[in-house]
ROPASE-96346 format. One record per residue (C-alpha): x negated, y, z negated; residue number from 1. Coordinates in Angstrom, 3 decimals. Layout:
N
+----------+----------+----------+-----+
!     east !    north !       up !   k !
+----------+----------+----------+-----+
!        X !        Y !        Z ! NUM !
...
+----------+----------+----------+-----+
END
This chain:
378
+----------+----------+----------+-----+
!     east !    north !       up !   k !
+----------+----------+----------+-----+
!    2.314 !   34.591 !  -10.384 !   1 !
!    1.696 !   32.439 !   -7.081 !   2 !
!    4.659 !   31.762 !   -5.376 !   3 !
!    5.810 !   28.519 !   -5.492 !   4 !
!    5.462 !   26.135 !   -2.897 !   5 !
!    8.611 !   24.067 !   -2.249 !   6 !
!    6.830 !   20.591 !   -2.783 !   7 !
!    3.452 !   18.994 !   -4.513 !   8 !
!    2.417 !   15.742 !   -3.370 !   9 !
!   -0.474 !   14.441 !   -5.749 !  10 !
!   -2.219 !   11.938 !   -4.130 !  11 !
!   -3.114 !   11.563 !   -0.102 !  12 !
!   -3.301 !    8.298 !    0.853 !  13 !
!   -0.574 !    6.750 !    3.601 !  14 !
!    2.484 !    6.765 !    1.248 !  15 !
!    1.821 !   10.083 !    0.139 !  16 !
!    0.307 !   11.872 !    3.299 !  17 !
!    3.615 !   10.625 !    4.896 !  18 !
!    6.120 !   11.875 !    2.614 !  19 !
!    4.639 !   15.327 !    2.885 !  20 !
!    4.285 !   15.750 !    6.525 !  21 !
!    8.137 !   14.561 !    6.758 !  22 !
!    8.808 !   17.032 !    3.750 !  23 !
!    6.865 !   19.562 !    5.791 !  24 !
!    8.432 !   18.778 !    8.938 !  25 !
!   11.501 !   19.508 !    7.264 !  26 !
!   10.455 !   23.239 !    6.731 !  27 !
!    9.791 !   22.947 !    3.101 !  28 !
!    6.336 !   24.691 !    2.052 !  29 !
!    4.860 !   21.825 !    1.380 !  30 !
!    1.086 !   21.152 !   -0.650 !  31 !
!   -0.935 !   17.663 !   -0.476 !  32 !
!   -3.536 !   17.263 !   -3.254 !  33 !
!   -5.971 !   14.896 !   -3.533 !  34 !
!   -9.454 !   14.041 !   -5.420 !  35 !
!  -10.993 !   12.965 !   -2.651 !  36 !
!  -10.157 !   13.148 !    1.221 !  37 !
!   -6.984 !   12.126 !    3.220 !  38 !
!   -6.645 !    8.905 !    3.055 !  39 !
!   -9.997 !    8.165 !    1.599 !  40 !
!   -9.448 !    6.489 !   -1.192 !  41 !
!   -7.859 !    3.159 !   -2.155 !  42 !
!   -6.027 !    3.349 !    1.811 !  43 !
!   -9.216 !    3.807 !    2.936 !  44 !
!  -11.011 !    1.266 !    2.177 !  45 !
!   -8.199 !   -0.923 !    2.937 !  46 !
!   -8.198 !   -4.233 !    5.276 !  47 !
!   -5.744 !   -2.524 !    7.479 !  48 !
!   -3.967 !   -5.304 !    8.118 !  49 !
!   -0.238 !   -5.475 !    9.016 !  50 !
!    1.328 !   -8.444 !    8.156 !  51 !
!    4.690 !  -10.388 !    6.985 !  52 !
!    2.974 !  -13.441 !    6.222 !  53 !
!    1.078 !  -11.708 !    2.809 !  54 !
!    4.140 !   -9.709 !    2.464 !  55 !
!    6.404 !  -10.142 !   -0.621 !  56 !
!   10.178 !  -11.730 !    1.166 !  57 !
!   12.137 !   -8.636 !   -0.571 !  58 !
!   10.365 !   -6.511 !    1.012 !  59 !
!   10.243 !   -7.623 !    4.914 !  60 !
!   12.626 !   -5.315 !    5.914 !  61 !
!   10.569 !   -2.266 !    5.353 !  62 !
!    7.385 !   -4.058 !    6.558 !  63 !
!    8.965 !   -4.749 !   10.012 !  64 !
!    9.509 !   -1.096 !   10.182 !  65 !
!    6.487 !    0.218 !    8.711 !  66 !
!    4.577 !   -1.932 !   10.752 !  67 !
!    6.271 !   -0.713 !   14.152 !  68 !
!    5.457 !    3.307 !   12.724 !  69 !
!    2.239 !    2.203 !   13.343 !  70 !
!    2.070 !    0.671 !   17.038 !  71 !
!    4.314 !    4.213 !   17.594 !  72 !
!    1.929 !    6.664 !   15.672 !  73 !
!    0.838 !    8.591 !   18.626 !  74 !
!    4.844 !    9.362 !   19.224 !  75 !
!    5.745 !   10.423 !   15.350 !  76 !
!    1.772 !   11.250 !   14.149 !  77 !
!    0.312 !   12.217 !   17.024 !  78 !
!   -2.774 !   10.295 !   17.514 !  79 !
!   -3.167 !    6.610 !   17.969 !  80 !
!   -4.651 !    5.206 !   14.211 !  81 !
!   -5.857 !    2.268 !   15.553 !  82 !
!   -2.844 !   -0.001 !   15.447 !  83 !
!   -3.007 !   -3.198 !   17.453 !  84 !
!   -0.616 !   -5.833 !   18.164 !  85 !
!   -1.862 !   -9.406 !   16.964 !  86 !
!   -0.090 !  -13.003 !   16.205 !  87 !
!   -0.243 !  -13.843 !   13.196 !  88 !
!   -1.172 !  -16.919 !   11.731 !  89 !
!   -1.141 !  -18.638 !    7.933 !  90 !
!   -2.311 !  -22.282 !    8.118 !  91 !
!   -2.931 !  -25.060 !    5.711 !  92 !
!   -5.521 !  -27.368 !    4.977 !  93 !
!   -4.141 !  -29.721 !    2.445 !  94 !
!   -0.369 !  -30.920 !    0.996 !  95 !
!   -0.239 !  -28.507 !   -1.812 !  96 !
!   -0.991 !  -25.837 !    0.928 !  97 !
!    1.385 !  -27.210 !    3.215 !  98 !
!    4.383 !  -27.325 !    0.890 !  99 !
!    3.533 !  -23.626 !    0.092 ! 100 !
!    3.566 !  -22.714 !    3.584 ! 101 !
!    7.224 !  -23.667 !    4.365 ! 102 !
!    8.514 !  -22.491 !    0.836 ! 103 !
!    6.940 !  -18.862 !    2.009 ! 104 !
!    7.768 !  -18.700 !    5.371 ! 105 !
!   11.469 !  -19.868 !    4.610 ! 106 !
!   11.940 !  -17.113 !    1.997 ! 107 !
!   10.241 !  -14.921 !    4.655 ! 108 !
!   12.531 !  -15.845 !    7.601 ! 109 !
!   15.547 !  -15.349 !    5.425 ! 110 !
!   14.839 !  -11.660 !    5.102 ! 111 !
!   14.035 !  -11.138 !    8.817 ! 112 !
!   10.651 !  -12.028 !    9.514 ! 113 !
!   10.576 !  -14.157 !   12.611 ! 114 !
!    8.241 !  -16.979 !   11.139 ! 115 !
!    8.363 !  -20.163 !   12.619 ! 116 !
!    6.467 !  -23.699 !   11.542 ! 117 !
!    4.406 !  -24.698 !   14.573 ! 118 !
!    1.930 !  -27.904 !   14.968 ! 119 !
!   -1.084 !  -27.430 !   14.171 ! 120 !
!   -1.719 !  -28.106 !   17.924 ! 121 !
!    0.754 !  -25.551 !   18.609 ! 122 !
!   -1.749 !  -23.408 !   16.126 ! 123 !
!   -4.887 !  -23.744 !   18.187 ! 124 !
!   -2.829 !  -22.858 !   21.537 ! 125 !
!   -2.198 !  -19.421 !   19.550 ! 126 !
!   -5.416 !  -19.179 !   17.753 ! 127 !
!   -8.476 !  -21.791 !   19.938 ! 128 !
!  -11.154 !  -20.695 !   17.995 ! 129 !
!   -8.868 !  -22.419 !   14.523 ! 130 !
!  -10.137 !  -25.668 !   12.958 ! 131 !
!   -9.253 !  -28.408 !   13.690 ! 132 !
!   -8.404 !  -29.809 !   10.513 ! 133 !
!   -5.325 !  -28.096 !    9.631 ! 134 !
!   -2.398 !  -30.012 !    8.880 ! 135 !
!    0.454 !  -27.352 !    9.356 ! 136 !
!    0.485 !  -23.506 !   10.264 ! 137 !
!    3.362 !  -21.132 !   10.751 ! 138 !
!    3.320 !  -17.939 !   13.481 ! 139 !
!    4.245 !  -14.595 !   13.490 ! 140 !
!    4.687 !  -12.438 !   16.434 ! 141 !
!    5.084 !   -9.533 !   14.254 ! 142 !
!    1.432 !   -9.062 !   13.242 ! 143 !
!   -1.235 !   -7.040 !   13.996 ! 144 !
!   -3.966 !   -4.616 !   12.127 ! 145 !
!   -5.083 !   -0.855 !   12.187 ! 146 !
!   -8.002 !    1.045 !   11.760 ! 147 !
!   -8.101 !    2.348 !    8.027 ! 148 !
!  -10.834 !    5.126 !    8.871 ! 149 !
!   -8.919 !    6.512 !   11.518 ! 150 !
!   -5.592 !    7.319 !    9.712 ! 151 !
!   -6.968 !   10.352 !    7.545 ! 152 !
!   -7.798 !   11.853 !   10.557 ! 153 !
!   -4.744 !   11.734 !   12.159 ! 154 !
!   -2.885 !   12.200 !    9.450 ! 155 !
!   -4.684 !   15.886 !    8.974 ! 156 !
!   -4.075 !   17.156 !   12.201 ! 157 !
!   -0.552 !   15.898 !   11.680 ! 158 !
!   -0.010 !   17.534 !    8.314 ! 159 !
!   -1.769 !   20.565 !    9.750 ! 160 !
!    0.196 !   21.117 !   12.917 ! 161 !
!    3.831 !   20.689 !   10.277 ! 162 !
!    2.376 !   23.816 !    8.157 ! 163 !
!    1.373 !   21.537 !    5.266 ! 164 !
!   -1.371 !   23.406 !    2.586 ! 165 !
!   -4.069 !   20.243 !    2.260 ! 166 !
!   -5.780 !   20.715 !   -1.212 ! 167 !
!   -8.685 !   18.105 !   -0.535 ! 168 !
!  -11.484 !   17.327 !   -3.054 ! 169 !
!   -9.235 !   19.175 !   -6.099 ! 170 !
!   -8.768 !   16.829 !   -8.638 ! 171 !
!   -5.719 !   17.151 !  -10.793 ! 172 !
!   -6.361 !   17.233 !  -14.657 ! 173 !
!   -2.567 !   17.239 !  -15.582 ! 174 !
!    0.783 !   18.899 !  -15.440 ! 175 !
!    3.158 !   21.133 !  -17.382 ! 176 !
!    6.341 !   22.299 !  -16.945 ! 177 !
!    8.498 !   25.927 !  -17.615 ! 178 !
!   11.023 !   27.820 !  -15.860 ! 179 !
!   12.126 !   24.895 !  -14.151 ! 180 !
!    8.532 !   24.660 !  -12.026 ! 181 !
!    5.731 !   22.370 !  -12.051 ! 182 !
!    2.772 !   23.475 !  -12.776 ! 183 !
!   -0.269 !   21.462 !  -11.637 ! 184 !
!   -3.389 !   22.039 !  -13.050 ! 185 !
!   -6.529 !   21.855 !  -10.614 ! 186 !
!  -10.348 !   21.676 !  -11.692 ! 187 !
!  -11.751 !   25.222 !  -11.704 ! 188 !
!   -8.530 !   26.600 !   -9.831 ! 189 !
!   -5.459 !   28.001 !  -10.640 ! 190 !
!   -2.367 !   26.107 !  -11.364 ! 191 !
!   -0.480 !   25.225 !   -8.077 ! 192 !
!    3.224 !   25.818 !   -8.873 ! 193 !
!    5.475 !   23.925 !   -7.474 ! 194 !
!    9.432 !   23.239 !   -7.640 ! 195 !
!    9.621 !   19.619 !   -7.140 ! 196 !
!    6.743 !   17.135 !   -7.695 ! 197 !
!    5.665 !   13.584 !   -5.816 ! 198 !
!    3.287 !   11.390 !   -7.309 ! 199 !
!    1.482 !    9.401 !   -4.774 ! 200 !
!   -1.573 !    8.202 !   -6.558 ! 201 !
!   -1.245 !    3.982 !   -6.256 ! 202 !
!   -3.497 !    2.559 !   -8.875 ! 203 !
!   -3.710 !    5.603 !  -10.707 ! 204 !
!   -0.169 !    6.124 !  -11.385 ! 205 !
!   -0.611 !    5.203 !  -14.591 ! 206 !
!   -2.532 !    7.968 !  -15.754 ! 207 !
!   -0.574 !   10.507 !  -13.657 ! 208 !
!    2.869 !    9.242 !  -15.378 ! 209 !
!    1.115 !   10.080 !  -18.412 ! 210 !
!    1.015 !   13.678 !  -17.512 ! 211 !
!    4.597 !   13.491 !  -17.699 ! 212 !
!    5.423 !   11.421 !  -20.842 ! 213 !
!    6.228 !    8.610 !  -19.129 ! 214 !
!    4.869 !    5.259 !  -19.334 ! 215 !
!    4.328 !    2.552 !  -16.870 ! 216 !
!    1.799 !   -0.142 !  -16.988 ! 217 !
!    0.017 !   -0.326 !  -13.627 ! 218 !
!   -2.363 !   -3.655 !  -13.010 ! 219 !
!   -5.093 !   -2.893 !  -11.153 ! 220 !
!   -6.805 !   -5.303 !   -8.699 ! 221 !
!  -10.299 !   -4.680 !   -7.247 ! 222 !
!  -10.220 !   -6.848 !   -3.939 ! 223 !
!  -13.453 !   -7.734 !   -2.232 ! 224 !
!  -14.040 !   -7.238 !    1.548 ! 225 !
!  -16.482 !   -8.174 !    4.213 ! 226 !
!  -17.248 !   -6.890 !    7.280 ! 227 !
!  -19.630 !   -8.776 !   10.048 ! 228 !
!  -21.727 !   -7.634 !   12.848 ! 229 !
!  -20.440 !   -7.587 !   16.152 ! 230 !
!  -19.765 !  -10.572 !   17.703 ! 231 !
!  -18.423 !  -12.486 !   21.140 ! 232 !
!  -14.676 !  -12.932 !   20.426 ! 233 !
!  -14.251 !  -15.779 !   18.387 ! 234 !
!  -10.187 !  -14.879 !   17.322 ! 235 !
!   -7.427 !  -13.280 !   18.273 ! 236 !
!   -5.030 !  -13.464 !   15.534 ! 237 !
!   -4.181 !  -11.963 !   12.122 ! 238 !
!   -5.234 !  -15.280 !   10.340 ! 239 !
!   -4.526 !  -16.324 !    6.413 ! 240 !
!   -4.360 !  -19.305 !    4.490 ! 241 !
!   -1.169 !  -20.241 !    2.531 ! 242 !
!   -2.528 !  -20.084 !   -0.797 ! 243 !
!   -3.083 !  -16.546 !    0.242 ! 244 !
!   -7.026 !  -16.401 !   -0.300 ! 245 !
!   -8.148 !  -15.499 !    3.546 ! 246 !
!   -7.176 !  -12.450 !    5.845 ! 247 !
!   -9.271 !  -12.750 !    8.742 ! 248 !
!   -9.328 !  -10.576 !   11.848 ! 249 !
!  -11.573 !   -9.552 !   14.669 ! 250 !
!  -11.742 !   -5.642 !   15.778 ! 251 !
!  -12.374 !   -4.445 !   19.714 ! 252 !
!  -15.955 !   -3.535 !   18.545 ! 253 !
!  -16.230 !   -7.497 !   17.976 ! 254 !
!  -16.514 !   -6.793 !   14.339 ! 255 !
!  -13.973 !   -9.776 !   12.042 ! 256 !
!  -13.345 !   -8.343 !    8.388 ! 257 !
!  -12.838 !  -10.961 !    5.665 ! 258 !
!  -10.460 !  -10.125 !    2.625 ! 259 !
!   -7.889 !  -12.076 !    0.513 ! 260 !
!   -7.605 !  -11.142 !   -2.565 ! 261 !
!  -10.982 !  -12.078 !   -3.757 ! 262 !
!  -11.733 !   -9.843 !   -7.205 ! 263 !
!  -14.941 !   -7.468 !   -7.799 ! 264 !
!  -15.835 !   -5.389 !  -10.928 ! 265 !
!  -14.671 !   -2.201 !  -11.530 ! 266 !
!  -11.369 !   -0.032 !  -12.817 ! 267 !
!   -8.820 !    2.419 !  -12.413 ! 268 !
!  -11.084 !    4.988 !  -14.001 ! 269 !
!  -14.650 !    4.007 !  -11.933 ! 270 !
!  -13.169 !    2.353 !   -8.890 ! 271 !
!  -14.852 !   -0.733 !   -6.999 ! 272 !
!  -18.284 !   -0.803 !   -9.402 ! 273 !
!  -19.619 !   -4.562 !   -8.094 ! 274 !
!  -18.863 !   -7.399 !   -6.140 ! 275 !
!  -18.687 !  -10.920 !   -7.452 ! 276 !
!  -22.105 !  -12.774 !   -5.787 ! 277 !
!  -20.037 !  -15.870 !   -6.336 ! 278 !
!  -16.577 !  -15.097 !   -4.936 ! 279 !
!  -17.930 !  -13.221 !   -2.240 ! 280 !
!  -19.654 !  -16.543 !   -0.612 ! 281 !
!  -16.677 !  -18.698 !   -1.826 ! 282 !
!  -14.501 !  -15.902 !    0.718 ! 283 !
!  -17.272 !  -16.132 !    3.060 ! 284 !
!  -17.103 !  -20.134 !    3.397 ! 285 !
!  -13.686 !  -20.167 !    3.348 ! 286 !
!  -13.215 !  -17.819 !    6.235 ! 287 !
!  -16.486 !  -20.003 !    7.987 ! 288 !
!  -13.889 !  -22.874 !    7.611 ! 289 !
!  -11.074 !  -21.808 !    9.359 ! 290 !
!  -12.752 !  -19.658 !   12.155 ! 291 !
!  -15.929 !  -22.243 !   12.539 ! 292 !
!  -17.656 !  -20.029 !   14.863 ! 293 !
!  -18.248 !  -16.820 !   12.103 ! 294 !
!  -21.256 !  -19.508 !   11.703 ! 295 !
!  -22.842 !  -17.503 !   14.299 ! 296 !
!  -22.299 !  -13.927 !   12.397 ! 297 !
!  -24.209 !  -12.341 !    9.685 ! 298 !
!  -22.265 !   -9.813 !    6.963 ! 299 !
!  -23.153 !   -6.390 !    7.776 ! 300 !
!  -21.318 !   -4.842 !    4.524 ! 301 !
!  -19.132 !   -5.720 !    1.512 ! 302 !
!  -17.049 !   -3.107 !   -0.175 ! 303 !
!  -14.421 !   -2.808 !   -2.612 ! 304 !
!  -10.529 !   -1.970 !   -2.135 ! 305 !
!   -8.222 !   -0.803 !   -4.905 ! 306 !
!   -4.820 !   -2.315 !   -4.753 ! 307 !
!   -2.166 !   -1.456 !   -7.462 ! 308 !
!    0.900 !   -3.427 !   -9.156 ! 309 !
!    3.843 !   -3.519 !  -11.125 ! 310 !
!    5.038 !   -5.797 !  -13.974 ! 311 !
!    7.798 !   -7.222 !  -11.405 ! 312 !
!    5.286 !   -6.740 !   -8.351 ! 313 !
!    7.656 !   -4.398 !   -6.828 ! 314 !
!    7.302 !   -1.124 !   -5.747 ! 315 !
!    8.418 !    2.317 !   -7.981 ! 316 !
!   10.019 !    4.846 !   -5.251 ! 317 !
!   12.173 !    7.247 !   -6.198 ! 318 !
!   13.237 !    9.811 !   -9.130 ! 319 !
!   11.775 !    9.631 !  -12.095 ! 320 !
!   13.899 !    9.501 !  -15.371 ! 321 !
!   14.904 !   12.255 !  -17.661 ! 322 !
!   12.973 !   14.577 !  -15.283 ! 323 !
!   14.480 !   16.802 !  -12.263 ! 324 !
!   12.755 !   17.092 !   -8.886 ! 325 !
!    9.721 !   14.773 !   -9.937 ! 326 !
!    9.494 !   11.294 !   -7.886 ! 327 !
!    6.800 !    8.648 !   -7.103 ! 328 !
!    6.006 !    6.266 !   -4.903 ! 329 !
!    3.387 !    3.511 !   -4.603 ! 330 !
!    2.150 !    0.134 !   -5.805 ! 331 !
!    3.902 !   -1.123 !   -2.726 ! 332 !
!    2.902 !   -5.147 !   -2.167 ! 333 !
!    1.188 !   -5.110 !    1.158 ! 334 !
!    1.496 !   -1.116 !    1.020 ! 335 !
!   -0.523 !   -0.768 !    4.325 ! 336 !
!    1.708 !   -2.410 !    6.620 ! 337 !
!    5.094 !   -0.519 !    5.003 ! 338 !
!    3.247 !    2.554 !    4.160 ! 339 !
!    4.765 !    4.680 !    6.538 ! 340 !
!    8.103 !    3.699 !    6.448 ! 341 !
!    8.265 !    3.663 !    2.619 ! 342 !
!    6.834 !    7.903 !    2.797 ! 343 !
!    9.245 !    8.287 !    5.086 ! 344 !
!   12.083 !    6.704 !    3.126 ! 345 !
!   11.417 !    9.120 !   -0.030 ! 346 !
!   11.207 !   12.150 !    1.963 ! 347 !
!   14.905 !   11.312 !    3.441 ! 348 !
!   15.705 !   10.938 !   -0.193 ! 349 !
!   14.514 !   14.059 !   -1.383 ! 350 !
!   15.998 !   15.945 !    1.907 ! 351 !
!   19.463 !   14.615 !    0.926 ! 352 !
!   19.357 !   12.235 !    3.877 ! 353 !
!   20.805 !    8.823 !    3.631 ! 354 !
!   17.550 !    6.577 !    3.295 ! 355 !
!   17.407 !    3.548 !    6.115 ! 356 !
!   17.213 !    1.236 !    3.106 ! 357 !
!   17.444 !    1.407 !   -0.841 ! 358 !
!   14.317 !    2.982 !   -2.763 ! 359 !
!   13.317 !    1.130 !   -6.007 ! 360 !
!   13.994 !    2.768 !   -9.048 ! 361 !
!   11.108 !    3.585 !  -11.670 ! 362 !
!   13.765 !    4.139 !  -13.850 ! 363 !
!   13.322 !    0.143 !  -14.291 ! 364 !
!    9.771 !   -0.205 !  -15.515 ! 365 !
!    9.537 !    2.781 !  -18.135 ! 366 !
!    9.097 !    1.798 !  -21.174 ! 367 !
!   11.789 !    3.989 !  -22.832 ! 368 !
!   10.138 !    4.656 !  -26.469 ! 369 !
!    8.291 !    6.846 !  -24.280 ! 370 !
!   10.115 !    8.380 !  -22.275 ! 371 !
!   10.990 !   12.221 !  -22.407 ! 372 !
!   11.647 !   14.822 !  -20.525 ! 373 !
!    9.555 !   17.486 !  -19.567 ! 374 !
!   10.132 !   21.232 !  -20.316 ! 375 !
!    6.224 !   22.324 !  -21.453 ! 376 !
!    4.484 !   25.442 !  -21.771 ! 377 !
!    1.717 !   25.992 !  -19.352 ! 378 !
+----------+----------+----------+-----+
END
C-alpha cells in the first residue's frame, strides 16, 4: 500500500491551492488534486475583482484581509498575481438605486469597510470618465482587481517550492473510507490515500459531498463576462452599480472587463455552455452608460464564470459532520477578493492554530436525513 500522504485537497482553485500550500508549509505531506489546472477553473475565469462594495456585510472582515494577501502576494506567494490597488466606486442612477446604495454601504461600514456617500460631483473627481447623470455614489479606498490568469502560476511555483505533490488533470470519481484513511479514487490511477481530506471544489461541492453521504444543495450561477480591446484609459476605478448589475474595470494593457452578475447557459455538470445574446448587450449598454467613452471600444471576447452558493449565501468552512479529518471550504460570496485569507483560515484550523476569525460551520446546511458517517470499504 502507498503511504499515506498527510493531507488531500480536492479541488485547486484559490481557496483550495491556499489551504494546501499553508498545510504544506506546515510540513505536512501534502497532495492538491484537481480536474483541470491550478486555478483554471471556475477562479480562472473569474473577474478578478477585489471589492467590498459586491461583498456580502458579514463577511467584510475577511475581505479586507483577503484583499490585502493579494497586494502582498509576492511577500507570502512569491510572485506578484497581478493585484492592483483601485478606488472603488458603486453609483446610482435613479431613487430606487439610490436608497439601495446607502442601505448597502451602511451595513457595509458597520462591519469595517470604509465606505463613504460622496456627491456625485465628488464621484467624477474620483472616477472623470463617470456619467454625468448619477444622482448619488459611495467610495471605497479599499478596492482594487487582480489578474485571474496569473494566480495558477504563482500559485504552482508556490506549492512546489513548500513540497506540495500537484495531481493536475486527475479527475476524482469518488471516495471511500477504511482504517481510518481516505481513499480517493483517481481516473485510471491508483487510489491516493490520505489521512485527512479538504474539499475545495466551489460549485461542485455538491457532488463531492455526495461522495461522502452528505448532502448540501449548492446553487449554481453561470455569470457572463466581457472583455474589450485595448483602449486609451477611459477609468480608473473598480466601478458597480447599486443594484449590483455592473463591475467595470480597466487593466494596464488598456483592456476594461464587464461582469455583474449577468446569467449564461450551462451547469455544474457542463460548465459555461452559452451566453445569453440578450443579456450580454443589456450588460454591454449598461456598462456604455456609466463609462460613456467604452462607445469607442469593440468586445474582443465573452466567456463564462462559475460562481457557487449556499441556501443562506454564506460560506461552508470547516469540519464536516459525523466525519473525522474531512473539511470544506468554498461557495464564499465574492470568493476572489477573500480567497486567500479564507485558505488560510482553514489551514490554521486544521494545524490547531487559533483562526484570525470564526470559520462557518457546514454542520448548518446538511440536511441531516442524510447525513452519515463514513467508514467504507475501498
Amino acid at each position: 500500500m502507498t503511504e499515506a500522504f498527510d493531507v488531500a485537497v480536492v479541488g485547486a482553485g484559490v481557496m483550495g491551492a491556499t489551504t494546501a500550500l499553508h498545510l504544506a508549509r506546515a510540513g505536512m505531506r501534502t497532495a492538491l488534486i484537481d480536474r483541470g489546472a491550478i486555478c483554471r477553473e471556475a477562479s480562472g475565469v473569474n473577474a478578478g475583482t477585489l471589492t467590498l462594495h459586491m461583498t456580502r456585510a458579514v463577511l467584510i472582515p475577511y475581505a479586507i484581509r483577503g484583499r490585502q494577501l493579494w497586494l502582498d502576494a509576492p511577500d507570502w506567494l512569491g510572485m506578484d498575481a497581478g493585484a492592483r490597488a483601485t478606488p472603488g466606486l458603486s453609483v446610482a442612477f435613479t431613487p430606487a438605486e439610490r436608497d439601495m446604495l446607502e442601505h448597502r454601504a451602511a451595513a457595509r461600514r458597520a462591519e469595517g469597510a470604509p465606505i463613504e456617500l460622496v456627491t456625485p460631483a465628488q464621484a467624477r473627481a474620483i472616477e472623470p470618465g463617470l456619467n454625468g447623470d448619477i444622482i448619488a455614489a459611495a467610495h471605497c479606498a479599499l478596492d482594487g482587481h487582480v489578474t485571474a490568469y496569473l494566480t495558477g502560476r504563482a500559485y504552482r511555483r508556490a506549492l512546489v517550492a513548500a513540497g506540495a505533490t500537484l495531481m493536475e488533470q486527475h479527475p476524482v470519481a469518488g471516495i471511500d473510507r477504511a482504517g481510518g484513511q481516505f481513499a480517493i479514487r483517481v481516473a485510471g490511477q491508483p487510489a491516493v490515500r490520505a489521512r485527512r481530506l479538504v474539499l475545495a471544489g466551489g460549485v461542485w461541492l455538491e457532488a463531492m459531498l455526495g461522495w461522502l453521504g452528505l448532502h448540501v444543495p449548492v446553487k449554481c450561477l453561470i455569470n457572463q463576462l466581457v472583455v474589450t480591446e485595448r483602449m486609451r484609459p477611459v477609468m480608473r476605478s473598480v466601478l458597480g452599480i447599486a443594484n449590483g448589475l455592473l463591475s467595470l474595470k480597466q487593466f494596464e494593457n488598456g483592456t476594461v472587463l464587464i461582469g455583474g452578475g449577468w446569467q449564461g447557459i450551462g451547469d455544474p455538470a457542463r460548465g459555461g455552455v452559452e451566453a445569453i445574446p440578450d443579456n450580454l448587450i443589456g450588460n454591454v449598454r449598461l456598462a456604455r452608460a456609466a463609462i460613456p467613452a467604452l462607445a469607442e471600444g469593440r468586445v474582443a471576447r465573452i466567456w463564462l464564470g462559475l460562481e457557487s452558493e449556499t441556501a443562506d449565501a454564506l460560506p461552508m468552512i470547516g469540519p464536516l459532520p459525523g466525519i473525522g479529518d474531512a473539511y470544506v471550504i468554498g461557495c464564499v460570496h465574492s470568493g476572489y477578493t477573500s480567497g486567500p485569507f479564507m485558505g488560510k483560515l482553514l489551514a490554521d484550523h486544521i494545524l490547531d492554530r487559533e483562526p484570525e476569525l470564526p470559520l462557518f460551520d457546514p454542520a448548518r446546511l446538511v440536511q441531516p436525513q442524510r447525513a452519515a458517517t463514513l467508514e467504507k470499504t475501498p
